[in-house]
C-alpha positions in Angstrom: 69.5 109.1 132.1 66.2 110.1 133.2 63.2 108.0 131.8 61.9 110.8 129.0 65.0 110.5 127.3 65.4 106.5 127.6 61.9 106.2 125.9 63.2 109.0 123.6 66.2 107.3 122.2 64.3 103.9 122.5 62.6 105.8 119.4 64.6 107.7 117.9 67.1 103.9 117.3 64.0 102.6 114.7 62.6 105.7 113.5 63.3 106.0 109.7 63.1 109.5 109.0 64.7 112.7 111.3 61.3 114.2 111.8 59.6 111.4 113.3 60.2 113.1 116.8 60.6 116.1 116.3 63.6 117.8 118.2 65.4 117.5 121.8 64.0 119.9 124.0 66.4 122.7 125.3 66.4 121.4 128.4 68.0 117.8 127.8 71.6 118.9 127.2 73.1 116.9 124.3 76.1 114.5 125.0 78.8 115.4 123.0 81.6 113.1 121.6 85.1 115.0 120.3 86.8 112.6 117.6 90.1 113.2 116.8 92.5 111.8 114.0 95.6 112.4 112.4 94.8 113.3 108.8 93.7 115.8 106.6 90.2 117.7 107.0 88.0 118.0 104.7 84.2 118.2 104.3 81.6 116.0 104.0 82.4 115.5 100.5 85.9 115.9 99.9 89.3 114.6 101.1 90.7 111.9 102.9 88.0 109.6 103.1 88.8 108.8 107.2 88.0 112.4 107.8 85.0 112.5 105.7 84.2 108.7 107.7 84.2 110.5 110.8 82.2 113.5 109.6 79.2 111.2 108.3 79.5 109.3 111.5 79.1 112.8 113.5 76.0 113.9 110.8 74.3 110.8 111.6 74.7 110.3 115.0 73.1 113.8 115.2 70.3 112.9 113.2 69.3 109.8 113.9 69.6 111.3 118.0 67.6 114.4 116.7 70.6 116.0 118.0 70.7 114.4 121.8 74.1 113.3 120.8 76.5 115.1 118.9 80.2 114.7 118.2 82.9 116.8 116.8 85.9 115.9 115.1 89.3 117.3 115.2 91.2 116.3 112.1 95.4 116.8 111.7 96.3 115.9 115.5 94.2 119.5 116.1 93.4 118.1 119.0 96.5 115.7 120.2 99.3 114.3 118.9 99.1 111.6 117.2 100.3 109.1 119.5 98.9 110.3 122.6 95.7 109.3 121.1 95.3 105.9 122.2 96.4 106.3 125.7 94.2 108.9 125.9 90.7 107.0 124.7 92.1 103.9 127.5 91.8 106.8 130.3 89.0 108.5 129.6 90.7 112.1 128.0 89.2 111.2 124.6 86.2 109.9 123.5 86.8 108.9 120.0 90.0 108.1 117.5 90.2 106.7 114.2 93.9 105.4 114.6 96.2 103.0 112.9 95.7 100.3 115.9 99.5 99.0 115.3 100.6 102.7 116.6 99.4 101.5 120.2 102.1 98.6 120.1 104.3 100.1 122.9 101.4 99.8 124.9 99.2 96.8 123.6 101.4 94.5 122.0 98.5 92.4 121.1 97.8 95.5 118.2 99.9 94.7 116.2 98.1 92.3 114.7 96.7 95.3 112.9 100.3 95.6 110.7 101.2 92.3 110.3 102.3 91.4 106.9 100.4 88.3 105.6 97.6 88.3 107.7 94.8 90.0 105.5 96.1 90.2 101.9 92.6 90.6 100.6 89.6 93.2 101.5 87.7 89.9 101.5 90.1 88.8 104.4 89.8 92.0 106.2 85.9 92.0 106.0 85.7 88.6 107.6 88.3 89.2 110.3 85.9 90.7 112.9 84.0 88.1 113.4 86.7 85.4 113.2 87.9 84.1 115.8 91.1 86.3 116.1 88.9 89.1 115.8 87.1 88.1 118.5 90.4 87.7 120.8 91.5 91.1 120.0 88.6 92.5 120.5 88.3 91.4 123.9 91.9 92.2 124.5 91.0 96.2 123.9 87.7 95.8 126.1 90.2 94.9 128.6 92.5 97.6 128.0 89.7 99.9 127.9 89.0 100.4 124.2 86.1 99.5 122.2 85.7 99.2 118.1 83.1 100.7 116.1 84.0 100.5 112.7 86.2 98.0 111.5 88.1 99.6 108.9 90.7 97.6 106.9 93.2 99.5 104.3 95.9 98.1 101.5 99.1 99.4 101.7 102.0 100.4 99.5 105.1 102.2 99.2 106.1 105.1 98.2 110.0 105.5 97.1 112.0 108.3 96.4 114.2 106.8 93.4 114.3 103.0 93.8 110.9 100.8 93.8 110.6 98.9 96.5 108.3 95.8 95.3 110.1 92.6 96.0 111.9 91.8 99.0 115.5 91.7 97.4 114.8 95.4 96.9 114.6 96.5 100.2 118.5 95.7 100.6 120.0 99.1 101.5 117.0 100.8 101.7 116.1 103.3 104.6 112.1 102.3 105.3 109.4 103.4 106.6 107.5 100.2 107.8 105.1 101.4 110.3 104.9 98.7 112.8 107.1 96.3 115.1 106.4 93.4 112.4 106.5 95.3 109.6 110.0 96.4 110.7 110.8 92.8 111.4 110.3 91.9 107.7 111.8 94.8 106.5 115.0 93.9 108.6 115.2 90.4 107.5 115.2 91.5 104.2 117.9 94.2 104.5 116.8 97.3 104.7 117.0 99.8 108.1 113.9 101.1 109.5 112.8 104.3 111.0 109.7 105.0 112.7 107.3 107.7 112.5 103.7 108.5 112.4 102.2 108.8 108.5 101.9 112.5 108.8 105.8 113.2 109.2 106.4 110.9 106.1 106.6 114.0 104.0 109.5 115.7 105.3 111.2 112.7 106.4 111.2 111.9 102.3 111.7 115.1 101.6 115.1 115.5 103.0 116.4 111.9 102.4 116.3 110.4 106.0 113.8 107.8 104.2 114.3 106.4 100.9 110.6 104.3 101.1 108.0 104.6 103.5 104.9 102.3 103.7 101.4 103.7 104.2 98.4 103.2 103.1 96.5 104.4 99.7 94.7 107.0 101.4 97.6 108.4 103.2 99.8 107.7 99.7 97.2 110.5 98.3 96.5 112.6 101.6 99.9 113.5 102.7 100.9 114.4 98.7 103.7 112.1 98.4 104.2 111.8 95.1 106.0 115.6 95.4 108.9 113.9 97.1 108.9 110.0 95.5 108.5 108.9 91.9 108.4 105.7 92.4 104.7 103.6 93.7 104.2 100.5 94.5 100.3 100.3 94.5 98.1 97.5 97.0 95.7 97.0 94.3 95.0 94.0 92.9 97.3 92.2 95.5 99.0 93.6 98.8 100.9 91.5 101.3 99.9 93.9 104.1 97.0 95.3 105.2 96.1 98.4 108.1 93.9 98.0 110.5 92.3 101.7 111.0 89.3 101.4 113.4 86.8 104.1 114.7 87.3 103.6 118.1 85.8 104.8 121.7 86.8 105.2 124.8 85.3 102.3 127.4 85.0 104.4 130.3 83.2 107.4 127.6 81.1 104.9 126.3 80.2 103.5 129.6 78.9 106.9 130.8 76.2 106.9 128.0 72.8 104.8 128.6 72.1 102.1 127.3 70.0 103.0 123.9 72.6 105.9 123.5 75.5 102.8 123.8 73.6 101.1 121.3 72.9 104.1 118.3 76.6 105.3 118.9 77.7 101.2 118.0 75.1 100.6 115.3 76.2 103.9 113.7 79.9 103.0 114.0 79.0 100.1 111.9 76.4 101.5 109.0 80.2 103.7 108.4 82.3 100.3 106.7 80.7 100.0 103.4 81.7 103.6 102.9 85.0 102.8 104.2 85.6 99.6 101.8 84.1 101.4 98.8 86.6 104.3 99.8 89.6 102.2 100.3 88.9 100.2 97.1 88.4 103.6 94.5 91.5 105.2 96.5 93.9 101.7 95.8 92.9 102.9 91.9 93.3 106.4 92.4 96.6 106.4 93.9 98.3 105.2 91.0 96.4 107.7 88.5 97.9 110.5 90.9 101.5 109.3 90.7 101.6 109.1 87.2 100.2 112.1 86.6 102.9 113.4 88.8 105.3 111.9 86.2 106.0 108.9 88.5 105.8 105.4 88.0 103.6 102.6 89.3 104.1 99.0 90.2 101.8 96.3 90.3 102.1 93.2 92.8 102.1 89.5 91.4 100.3 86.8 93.6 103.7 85.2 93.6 105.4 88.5 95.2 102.8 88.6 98.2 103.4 84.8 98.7 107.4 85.9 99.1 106.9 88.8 101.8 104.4 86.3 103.3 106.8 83.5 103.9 109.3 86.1 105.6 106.6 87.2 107.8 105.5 83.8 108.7 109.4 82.9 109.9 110.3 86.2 111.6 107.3 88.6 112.0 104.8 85.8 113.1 106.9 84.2 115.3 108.4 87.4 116.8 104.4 88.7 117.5 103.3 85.1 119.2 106.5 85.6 121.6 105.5 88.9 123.3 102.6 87.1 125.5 100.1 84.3 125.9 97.3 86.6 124.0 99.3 87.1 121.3 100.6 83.9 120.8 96.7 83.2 120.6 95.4 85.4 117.8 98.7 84.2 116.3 97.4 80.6 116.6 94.0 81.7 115.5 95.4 83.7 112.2 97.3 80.5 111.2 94.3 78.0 111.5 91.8 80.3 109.4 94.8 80.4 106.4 
């Protein structure tokens, strides 16, 4: 970076208003990020809020750059498939992903922290993760792998069910389920049910024709991917949820390592101003999710603090254990978890 644009963005990080510097001249070509994800677009305004997350991440990092960096997002796996996505930001093909972290369990066992049924079971949980001390081990652990967190985005879950609600564990006894993860499908198992794994956006069909009874997602995705046309039964995270997601904007290490320095820090501190929006979004959409099922003449279901302590205490003697086997790492943030319960 030559020094008229280090002194530039040294700037452009404090100033408060987009005018303050005027614009990039012609000549400095602006860097350009491509985000991609697997839901819904939208607009600024409407839709799934992830989209619309990394839509006001794109507006501001354009602003508050006066346009010397830019980034476009690709919503709906436009850009890749879903599970390429990961892979791809480690190497270098991708800049950006807002991702379910769990999905890179094949490859990064140590993600699946990021589904693990009663780890976070609050948003107050989920907000004080990152800077615990098992948010500081995974955190390294992507570094390593060549991934770095911007936003640290944590989601309630439920289930969505064709017939049959799924809300305590006895229920899940001949169920066909959707669980997501490696330890969600460990639970799931344990408690009788058979699992089948696919990304969120091929829940619909998957429902649709009977191949799932139940699938587990999140409340945004519950609403996004317009399940309630193919289940009538909810049950909702509000209130209290014995599993959290872990959906992170991400970036690439060996992207972000191309940018300067100032750039490396607006991109980082803009990656962060995004969580309240994402907390306020994932609270309102916990409550909205249930409005849209009844009004598709569904039905909703609440959990009991009592429920989430059940699921929990089959996680804790199958999940857990199962997660702090695959390696030494894991079987540290695993240790971690355990001493900040």
């Amino acid at each position: 970076m030559n020094e008229n644009r280090r002194r530039m963005l040294q700037a452009l990080a404090s100033a408060p208003v987009i005018g303050a510097l005027g614009s990039v001249p012609e000549a400095w070509a602006a860097t350009e990020l491509r985000i991609s994800h697997q839901f819904p677009g939208g607009s600024l305004t409407e839709g799934d809020f992830r989209d619309r997350l990394c839509r006001r991440f794109a507006q501001e990092l354009d602003r508050r750059s006066h346009g010397a960096l830019k980034a476009v997002v690709y919503p709906d796996s436009s850009l890749m498939k879903t599970n390429a996505q990961f892979d791809a930001m480690r190497k270098g093909a991708l800049d950006m992903s807002l991702v379910p972290l769990n999905y890179a369990g094949g490859e990064v066992p140590e993600t699946n922290i990021g589904l693990m049924p009663g780890v976070v079971t609050s948003y107050a949980q989920g907000t004080a993760f990152r800077n615990s001390e098992a948010g500081k081990l995974l955190e390294n652990v992507l570094a390593s792998k060549g991934v770095l967190l911007m936003s640290w985005i944590w989601q309630a879950g439920g289930v969505a069910s064709r017939e049959k609600p799924l809300v305590e564990p006895e229920d899940a006894k001949g169920m066909k389920v959707r669980g997501g993860g490696r330890e969600m499908d460990t639970v799931l198992k344990a408690a009788g049910a058979a699992v089948l794994n696919l990304p969120s956006n091929e829940i619909y069909a998957a429902v649709q024709t009977g191949a799932l009874d139940a699938a587990m997602t999140s409340s945004t995705s519950l609403i996004s991917f317009r399940l309630e046309e193919v289940a009538r039964q909810l049950t909702t995270g509000r209130g209290h949820a014995y599993w959290f997601m872990f959906e992170p904007l991400m970036i690439s290490r060996t992207v972000y390592d191309r940018l300067g320095h100032d750039e490396q820090q607006l991109v980082m501190a803009v990656g962060a101003d995004m969580e309240k929006f994402a907390l306020d979004s994932c609270k309102a959409d916990d409550e909205k999710v249930a409005q849209v099922y009844i009004k598709a003449g569904g039905q909703a279901h609440d959990l009991s603090e009592a429920t989430v302590r059940r699921w929990q205490d089959i996680a804790r003697r199958t999940a857990w254990k199962d997660y702090a086997a695959r390696n030494a790492s894991c079987a540290a943030i695993m240790k971690a978890v355990e001493r900040s319960l």
